[in-house]
BAMARRO-477559 format. One line per field, with one value per atom (N, C-alpha, C): chain; residue in three letters; atom name; x negated, y, z. Coordinates in steps of 0.05 Angstrom, whole numbers, padded with zeros to 5 digits. Example, Ala and Ser with C-alpha at 12.3 -4.5 7.8 and 13.67 -1.06 7.14 Angstrom:
2
ch A|A|A|A|A|A
aa ALA|ALA|ALA|SER|SER|SER
at N|CA|C|N|CA|C
px -00264|-00246|-00264|-00257|-00273|-00258
py -00114|-00090|-00066|-00045|-00021|00001
pz 00156|00156|00156|00142|00143|00157
END
This chain:
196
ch A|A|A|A|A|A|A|A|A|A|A|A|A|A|A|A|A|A|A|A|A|A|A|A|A|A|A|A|A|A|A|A|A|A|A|A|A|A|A|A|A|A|A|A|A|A|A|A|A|A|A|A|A|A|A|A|A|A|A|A|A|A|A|A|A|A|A|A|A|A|A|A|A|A|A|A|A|A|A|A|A|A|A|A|A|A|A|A|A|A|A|A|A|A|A|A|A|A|A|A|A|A|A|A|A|A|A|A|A|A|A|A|A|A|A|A|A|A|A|A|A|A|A|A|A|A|A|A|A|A|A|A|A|A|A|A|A|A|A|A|A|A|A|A|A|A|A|A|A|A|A|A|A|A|A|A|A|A|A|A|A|A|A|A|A|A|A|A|A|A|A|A|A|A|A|A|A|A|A|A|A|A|A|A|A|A|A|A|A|A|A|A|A|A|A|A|A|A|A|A|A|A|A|A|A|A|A|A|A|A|A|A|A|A|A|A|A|A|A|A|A|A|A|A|A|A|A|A|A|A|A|A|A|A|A|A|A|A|A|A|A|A|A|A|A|A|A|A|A|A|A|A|A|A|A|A|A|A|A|A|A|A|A|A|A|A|A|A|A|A|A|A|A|A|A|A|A|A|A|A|A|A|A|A|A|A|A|A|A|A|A|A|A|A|A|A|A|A|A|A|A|A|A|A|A|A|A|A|A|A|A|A|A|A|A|A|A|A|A|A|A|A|A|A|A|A|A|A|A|A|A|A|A|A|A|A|A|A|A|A|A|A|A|A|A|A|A|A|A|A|A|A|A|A|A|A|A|A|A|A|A|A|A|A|A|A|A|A|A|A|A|A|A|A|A|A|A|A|A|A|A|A|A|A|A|A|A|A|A|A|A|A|A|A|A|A|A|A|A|A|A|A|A|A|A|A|A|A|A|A|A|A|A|A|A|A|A|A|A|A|A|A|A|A|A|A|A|A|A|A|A|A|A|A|A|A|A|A|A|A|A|A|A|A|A|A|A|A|A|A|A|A|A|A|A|A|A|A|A|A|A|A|A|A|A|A|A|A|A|A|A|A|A|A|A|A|A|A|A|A|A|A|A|A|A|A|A|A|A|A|A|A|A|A|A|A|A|A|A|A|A|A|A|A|A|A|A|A|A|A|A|A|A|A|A|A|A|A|A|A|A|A|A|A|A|A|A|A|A|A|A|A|A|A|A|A|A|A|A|A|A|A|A|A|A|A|A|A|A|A|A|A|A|A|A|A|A|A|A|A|A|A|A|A|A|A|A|A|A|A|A|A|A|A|A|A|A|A|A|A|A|A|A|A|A|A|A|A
aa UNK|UNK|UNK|UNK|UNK|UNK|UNK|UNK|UNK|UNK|UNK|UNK|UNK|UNK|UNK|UNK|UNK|UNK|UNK|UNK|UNK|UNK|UNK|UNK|UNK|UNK|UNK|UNK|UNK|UNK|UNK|UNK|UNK|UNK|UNK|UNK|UNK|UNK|UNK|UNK|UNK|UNK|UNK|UNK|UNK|UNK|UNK|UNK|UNK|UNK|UNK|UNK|UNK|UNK|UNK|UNK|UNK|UNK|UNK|UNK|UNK|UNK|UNK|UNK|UNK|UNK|UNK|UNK|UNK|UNK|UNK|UNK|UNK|UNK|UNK|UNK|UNK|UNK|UNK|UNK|UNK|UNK|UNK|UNK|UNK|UNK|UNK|UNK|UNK|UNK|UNK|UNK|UNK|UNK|UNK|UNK|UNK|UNK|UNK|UNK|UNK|UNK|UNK|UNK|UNK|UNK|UNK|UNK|UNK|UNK|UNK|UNK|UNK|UNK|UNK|UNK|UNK|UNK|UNK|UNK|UNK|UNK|UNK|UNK|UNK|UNK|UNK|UNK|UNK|UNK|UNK|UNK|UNK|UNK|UNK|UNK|UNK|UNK|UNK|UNK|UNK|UNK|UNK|UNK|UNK|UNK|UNK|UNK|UNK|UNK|UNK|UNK|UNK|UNK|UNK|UNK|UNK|UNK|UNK|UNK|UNK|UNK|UNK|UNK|UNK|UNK|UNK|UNK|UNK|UNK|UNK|UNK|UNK|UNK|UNK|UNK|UNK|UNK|UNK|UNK|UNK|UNK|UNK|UNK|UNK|UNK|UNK|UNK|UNK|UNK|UNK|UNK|UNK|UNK|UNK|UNK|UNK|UNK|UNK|UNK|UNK|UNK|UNK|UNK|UNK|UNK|UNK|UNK|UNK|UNK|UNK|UNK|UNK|UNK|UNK|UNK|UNK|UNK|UNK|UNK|UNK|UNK|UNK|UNK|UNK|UNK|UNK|UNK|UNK|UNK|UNK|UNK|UNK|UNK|UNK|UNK|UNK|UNK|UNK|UNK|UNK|UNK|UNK|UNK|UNK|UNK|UNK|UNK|UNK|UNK|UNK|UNK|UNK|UNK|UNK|UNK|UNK|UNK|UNK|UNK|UNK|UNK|UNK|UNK|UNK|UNK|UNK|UNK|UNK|UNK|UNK|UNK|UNK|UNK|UNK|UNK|UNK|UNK|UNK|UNK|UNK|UNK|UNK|UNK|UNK|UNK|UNK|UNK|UNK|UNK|UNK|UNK|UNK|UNK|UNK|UNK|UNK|UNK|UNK|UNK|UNK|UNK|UNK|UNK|UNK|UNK|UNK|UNK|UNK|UNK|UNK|UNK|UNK|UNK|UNK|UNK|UNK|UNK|UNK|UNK|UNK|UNK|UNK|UNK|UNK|UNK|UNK|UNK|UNK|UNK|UNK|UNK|UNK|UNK|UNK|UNK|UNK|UNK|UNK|UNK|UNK|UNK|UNK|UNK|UNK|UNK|UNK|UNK|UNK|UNK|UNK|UNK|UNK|UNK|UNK|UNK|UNK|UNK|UNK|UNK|UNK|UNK|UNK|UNK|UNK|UNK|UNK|UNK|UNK|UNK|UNK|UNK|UNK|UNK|UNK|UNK|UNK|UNK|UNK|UNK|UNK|UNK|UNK|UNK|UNK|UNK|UNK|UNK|UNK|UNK|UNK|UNK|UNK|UNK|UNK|UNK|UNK|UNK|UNK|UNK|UNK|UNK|UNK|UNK|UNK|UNK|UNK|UNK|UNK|UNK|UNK|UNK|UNK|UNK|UNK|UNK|UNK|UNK|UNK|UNK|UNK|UNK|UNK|UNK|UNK|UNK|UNK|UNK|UNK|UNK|UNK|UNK|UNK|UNK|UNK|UNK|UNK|UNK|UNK|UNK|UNK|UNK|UNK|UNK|UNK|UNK|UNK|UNK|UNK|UNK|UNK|UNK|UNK|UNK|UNK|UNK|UNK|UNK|UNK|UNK|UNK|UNK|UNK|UNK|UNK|UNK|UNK|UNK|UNK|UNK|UNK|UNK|UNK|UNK|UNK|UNK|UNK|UNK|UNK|UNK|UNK|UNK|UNK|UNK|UNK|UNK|UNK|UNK|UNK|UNK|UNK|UNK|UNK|UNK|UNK|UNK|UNK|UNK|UNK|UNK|UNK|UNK|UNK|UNK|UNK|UNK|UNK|UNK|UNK|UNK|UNK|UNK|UNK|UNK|UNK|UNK|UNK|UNK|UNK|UNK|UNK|UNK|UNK|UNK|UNK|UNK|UNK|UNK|UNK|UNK|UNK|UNK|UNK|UNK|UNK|UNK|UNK|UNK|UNK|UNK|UNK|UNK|UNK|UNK|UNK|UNK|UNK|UNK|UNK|UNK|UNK|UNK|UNK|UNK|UNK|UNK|UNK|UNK|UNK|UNK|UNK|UNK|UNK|UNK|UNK|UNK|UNK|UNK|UNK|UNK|UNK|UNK|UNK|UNK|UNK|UNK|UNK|UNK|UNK|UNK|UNK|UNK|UNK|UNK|UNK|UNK|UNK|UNK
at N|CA|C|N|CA|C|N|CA|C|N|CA|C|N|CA|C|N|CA|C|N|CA|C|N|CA|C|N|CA|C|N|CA|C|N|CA|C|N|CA|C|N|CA|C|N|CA|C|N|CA|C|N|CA|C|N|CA|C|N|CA|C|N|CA|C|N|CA|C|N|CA|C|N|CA|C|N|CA|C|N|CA|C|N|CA|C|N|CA|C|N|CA|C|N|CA|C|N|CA|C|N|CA|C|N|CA|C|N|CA|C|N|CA|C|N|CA|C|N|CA|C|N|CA|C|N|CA|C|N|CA|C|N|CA|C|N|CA|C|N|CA|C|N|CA|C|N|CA|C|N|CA|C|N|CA|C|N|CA|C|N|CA|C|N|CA|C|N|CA|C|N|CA|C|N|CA|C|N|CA|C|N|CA|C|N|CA|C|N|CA|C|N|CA|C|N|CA|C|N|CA|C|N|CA|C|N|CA|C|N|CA|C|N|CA|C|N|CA|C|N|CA|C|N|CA|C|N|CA|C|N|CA|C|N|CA|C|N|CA|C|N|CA|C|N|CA|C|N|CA|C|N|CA|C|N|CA|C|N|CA|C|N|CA|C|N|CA|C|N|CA|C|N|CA|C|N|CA|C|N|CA|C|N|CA|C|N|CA|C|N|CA|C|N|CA|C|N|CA|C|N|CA|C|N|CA|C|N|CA|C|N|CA|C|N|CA|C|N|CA|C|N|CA|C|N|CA|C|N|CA|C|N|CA|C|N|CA|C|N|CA|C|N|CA|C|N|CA|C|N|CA|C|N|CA|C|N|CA|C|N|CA|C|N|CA|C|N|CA|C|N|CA|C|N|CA|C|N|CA|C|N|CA|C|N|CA|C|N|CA|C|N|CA|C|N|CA|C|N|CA|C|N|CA|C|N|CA|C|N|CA|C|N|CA|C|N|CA|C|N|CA|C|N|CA|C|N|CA|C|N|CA|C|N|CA|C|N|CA|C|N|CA|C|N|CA|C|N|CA|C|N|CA|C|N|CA|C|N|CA|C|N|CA|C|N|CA|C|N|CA|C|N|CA|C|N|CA|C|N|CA|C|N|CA|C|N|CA|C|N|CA|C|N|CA|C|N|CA|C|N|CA|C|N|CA|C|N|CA|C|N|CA|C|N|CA|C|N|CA|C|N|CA|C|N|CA|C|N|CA|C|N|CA|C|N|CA|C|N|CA|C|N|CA|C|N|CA|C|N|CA|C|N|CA|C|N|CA|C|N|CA|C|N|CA|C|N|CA|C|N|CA|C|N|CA|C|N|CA|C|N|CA|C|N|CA|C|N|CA|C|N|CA|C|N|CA|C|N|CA|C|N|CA|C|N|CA|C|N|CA|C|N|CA|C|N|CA|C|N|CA|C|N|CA|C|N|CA|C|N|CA|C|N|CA|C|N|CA|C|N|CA|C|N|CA|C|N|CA|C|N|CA|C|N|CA|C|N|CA|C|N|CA|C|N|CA|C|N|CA|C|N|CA|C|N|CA|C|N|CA|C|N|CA|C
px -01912|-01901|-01870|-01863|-01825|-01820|-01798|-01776|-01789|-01802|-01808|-01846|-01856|-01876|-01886|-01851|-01850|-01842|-01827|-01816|-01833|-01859|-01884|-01903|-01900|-01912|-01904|-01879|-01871|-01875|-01890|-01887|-01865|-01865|-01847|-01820|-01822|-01801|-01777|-01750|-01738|-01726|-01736|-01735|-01742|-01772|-01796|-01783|-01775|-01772|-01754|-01724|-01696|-01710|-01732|-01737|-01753|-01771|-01791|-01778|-01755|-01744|-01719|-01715|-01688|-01704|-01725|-01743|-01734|-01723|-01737|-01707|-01690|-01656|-01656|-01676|-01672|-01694|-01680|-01692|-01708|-01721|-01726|-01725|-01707|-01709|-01694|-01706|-01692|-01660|-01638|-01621|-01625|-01612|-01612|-01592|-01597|-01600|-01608|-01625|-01643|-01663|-01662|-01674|-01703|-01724|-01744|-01763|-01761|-01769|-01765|-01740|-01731|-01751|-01748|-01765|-01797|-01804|-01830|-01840|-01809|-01819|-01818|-01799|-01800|-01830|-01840|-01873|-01890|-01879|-01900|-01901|-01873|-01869|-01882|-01874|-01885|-01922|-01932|-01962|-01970|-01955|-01958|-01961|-01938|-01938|-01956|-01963|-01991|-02016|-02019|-02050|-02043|-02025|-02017|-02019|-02006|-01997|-02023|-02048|-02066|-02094|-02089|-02105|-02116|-02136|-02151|-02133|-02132|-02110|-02088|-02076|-02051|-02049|-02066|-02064|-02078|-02092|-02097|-02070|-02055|-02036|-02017|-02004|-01989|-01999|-02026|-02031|-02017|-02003|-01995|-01963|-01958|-01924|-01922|-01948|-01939|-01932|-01944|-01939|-01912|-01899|-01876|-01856|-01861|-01833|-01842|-01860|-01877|-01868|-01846|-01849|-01833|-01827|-01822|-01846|-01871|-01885|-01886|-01889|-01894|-01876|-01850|-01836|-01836|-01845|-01850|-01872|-01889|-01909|-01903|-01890|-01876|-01861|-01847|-01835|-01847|-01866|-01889|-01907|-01916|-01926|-01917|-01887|-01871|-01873|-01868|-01872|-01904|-01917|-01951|-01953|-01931|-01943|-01922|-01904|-01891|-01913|-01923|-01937|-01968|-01972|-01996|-01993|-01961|-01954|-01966|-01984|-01992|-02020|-02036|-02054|-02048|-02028|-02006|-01997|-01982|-01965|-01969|-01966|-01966|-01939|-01914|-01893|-01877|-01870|-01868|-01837|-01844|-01844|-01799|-01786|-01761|-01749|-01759|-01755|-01763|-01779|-01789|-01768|-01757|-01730|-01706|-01715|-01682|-01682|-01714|-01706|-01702|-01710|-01707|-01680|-01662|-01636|-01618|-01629|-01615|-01626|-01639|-01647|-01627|-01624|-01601|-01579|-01567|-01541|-01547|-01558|-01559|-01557|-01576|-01588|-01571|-01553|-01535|-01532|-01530|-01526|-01541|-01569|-01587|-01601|-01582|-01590|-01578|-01592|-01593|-01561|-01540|-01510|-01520|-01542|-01548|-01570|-01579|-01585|-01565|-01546|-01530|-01524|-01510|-01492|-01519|-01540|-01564|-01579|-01579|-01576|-01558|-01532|-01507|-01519|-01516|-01535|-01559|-01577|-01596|-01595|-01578|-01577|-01553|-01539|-01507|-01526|-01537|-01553|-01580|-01589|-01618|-01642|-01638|-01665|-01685|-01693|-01724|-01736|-01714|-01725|-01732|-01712|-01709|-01741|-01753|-01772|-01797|-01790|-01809|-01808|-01788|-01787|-01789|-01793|-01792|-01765|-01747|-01717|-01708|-01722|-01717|-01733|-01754|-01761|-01751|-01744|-01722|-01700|-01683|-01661|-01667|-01691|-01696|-01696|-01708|-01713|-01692|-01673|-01643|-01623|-01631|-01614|-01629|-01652|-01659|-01658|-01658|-01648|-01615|-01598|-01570|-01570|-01583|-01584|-01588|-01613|-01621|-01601|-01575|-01563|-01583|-01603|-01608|-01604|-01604|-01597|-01600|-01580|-01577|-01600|-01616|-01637|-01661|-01663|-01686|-01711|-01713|-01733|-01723|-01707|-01709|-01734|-01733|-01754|-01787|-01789|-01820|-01822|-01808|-01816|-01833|-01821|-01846|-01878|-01883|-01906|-01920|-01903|-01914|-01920|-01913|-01911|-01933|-01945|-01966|-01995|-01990|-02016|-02015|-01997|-01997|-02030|-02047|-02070|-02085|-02087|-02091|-02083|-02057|-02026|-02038|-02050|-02054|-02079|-02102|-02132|-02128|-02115|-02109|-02093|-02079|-02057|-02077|-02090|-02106|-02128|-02135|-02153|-02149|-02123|-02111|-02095|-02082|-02061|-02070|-02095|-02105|-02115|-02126|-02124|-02108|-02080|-02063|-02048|-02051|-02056|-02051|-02084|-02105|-02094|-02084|-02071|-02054|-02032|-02002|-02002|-02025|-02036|-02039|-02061|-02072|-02048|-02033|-02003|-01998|-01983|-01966|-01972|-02007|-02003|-02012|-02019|-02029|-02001|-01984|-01947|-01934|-01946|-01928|-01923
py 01807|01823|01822|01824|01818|01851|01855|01872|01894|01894|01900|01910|01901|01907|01933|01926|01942|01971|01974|01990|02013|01999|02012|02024|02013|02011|02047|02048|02071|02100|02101|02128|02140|02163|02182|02196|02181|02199|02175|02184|02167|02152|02166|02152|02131|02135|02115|02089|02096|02072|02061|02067|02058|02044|02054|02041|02013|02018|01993|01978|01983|01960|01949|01961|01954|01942|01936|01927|01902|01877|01852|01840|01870|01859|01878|01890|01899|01883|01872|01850|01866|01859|01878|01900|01910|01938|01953|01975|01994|02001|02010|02024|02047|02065|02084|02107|02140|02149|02147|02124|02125|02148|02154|02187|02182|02193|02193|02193|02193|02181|02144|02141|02112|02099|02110|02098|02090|02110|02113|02086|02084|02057|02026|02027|02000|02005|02012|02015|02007|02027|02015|01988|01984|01952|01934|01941|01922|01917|01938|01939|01927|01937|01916|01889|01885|01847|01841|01854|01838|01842|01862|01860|01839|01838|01820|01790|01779|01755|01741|01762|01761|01756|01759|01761|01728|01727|01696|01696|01720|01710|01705|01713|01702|01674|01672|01640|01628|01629|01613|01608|01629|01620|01610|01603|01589|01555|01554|01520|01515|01528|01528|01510|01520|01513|01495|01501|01482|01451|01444|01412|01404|01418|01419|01425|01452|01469|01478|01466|01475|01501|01513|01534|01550|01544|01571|01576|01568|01578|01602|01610|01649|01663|01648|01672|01665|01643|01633|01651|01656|01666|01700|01708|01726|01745|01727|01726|01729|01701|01705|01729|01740|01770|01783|01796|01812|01804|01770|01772|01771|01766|01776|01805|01816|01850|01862|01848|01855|01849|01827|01815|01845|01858|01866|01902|01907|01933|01958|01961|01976|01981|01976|01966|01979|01982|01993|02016|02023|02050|02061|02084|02101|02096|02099|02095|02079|02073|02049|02037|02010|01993|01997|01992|02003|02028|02048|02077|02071|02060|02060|02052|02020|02002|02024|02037|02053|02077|02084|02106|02096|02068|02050|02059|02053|02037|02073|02081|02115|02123|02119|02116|02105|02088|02073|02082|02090|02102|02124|02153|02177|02173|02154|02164|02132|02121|02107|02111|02134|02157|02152|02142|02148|02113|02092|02061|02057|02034|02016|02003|01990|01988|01957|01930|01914|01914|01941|01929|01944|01943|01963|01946|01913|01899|01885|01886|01868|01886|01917|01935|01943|01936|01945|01912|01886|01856|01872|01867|01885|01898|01915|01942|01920|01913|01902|01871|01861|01836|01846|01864|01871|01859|01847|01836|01835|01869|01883|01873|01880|01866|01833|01825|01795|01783|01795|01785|01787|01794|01796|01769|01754|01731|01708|01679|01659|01654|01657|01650|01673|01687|01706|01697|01688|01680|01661|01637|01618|01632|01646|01661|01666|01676|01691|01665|01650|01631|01609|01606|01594|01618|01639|01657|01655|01649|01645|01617|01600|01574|01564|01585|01588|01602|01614|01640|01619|01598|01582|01558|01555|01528|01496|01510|01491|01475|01445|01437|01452|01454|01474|01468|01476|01479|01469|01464|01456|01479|01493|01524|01535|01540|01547|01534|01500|01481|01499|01514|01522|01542|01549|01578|01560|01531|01520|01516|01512|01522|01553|01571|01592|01592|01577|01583|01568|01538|01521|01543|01549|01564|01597|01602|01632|01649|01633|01646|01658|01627|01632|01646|01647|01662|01692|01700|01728|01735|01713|01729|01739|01721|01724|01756|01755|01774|01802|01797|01830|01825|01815|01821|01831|01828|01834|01861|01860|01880|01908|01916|01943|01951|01935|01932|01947|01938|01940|01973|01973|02001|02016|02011|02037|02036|02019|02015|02026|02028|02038|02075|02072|02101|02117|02112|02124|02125|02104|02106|02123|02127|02146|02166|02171|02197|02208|02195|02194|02201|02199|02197|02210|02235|02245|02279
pz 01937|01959|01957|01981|01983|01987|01996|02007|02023|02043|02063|02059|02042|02031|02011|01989|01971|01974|01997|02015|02029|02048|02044|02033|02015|01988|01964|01971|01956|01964|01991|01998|02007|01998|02021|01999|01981|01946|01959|01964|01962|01933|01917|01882|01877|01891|01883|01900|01916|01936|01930|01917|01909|01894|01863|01846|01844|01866|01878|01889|01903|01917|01897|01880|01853|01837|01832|01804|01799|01820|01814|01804|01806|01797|01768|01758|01725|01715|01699|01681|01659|01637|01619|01611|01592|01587|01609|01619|01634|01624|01650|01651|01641|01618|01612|01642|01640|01665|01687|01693|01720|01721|01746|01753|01745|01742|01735|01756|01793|01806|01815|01800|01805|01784|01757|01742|01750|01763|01771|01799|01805|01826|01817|01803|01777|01772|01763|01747|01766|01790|01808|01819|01813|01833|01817|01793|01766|01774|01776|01776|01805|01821|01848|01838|01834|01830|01810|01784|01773|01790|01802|01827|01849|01853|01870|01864|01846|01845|01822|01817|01798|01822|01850|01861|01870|01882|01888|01925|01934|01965|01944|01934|01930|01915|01906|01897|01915|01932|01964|01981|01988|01996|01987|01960|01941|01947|01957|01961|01987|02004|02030|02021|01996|01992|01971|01943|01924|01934|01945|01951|01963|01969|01980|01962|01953|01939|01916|01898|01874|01860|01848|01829|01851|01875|01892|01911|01902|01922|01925|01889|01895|01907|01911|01927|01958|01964|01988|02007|01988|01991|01998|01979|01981|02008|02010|02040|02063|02059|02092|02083|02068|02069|02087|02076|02090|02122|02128|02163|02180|02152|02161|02171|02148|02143|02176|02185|02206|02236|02227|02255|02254|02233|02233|02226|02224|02223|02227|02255|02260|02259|02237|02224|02196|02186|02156|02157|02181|02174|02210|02208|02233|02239|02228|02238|02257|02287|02288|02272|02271|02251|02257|02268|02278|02268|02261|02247|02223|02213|02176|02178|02189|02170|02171|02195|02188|02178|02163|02143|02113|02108|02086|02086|02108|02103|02096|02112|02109|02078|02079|02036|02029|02026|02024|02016|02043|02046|02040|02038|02032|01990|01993|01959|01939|01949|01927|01905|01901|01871|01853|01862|01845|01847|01850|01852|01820|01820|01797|01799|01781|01797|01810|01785|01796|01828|01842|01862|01879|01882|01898|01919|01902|01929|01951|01931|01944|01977|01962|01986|02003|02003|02013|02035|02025|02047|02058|02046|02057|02088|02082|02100|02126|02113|02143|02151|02147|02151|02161|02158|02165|02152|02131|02119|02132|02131|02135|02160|02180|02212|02216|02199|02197|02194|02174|02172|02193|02217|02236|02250|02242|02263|02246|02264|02239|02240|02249|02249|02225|02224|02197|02178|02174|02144|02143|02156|02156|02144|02151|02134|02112|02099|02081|02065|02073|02058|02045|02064|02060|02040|02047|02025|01993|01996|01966|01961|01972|01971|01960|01966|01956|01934|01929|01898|01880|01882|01861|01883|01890|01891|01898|01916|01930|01949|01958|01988|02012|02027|02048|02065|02081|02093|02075|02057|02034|02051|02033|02027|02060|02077|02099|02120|02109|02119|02119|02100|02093|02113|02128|02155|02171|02178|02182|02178|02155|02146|02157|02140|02159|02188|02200|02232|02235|02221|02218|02208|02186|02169|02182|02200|02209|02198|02217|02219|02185|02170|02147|02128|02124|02114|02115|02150|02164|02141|02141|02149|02106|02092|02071|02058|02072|02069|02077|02100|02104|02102|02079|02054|02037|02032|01993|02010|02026|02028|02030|02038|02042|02010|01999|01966|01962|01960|01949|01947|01986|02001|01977|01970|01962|01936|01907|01885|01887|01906|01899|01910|01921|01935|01900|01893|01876|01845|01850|01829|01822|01857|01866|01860|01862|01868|01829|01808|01780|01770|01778|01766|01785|01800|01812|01800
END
């Protein structure tokens, strides 16, 4: 699960959610002073991604990219979630899908205080670039995909090339994704609520 998944994923604590969406920029040992709801979303994100990336959809859709972009499939994979989970929104959350991103982003901006310092500048892009919406389009996982394509100093349109794919395997990408994703639902549900 990407950005926009994990986001969902945290409920209504804006802790949990700084911390779920900061996880994938703290490496190992925790920051000492992180609030004890932030902590609680690292954990969760952590346990997301092993149900996740342990599951038989997610290694179905990884055959969509290896042949192409071999050790970035999983985050390839990653990505088209997030624009699966956009195409299928209302199916996920009561909210419409326009007001969640902009209470993410008002998270954001209200609760800085309580961010990790390494995800600060990644949410400060985030939020003035719009990530979250981005991913509704393929001209946005195309972005997404060229911005992680420059992080790892890849050829310029390399990994942007794979939105293609998605747009090819849409259907499959879909029927995969909402199999595993209500799973997942129900996992980060019961987390949440064991550690609250």
């Amino acid at each position: 699960m990407n950005y926009l998944a994990h986001a969902l994923l945290s409920g209504d604590d804006p802790g949990v959610l700084i911390g779920n969406m900061a996880a994938d920029s703290l490496k190992g040992r925790l920051p000492s002073g992180l609030l004890p709801a932030v902590v609680r979303g690292v954990y969760l994100h952590r346990d997301i991604d092993r149900c996740t990336d342990g599951s038989d959809e997610f290694a179905a859709c990884k055959t969509v990219f290896e042949s192409g972009y071999g050790r970035f499939a999983h985050v390839l994979v990653d990505i088209a979630f997030d624009h699966v989970l956009c195409r299928y929104w209302h199916l996920y959350c009561g909210q419409p899908f326009p007001s969640f991103v902009e209470r993410v982003y008002a998270v954001f901006l209200d609760s800085s205080h309580m961010m990790p310092k390494a995800f600060i500048p990644i949410a400060e892009r985030m939020r003035s670039e719009d990530w979250l919406t981005g991913y509704a389009t393929l001209a946005g996982v195309g972005a997404a995909y060229e911005r992680l394509g420059r992080r790892f100093r890849l050829a310029p349109g390399y990994l942007a090339k794979a939105a293609e794919l998605v747009e090819e395997r849409q259907d499959f990408l879909s029927d995969e994704f909402n199999s595993l994703f209500p799973k997942v639902l129900e996992r980060a549900a019961r987390i949440r609520e064991e550690k609250s």
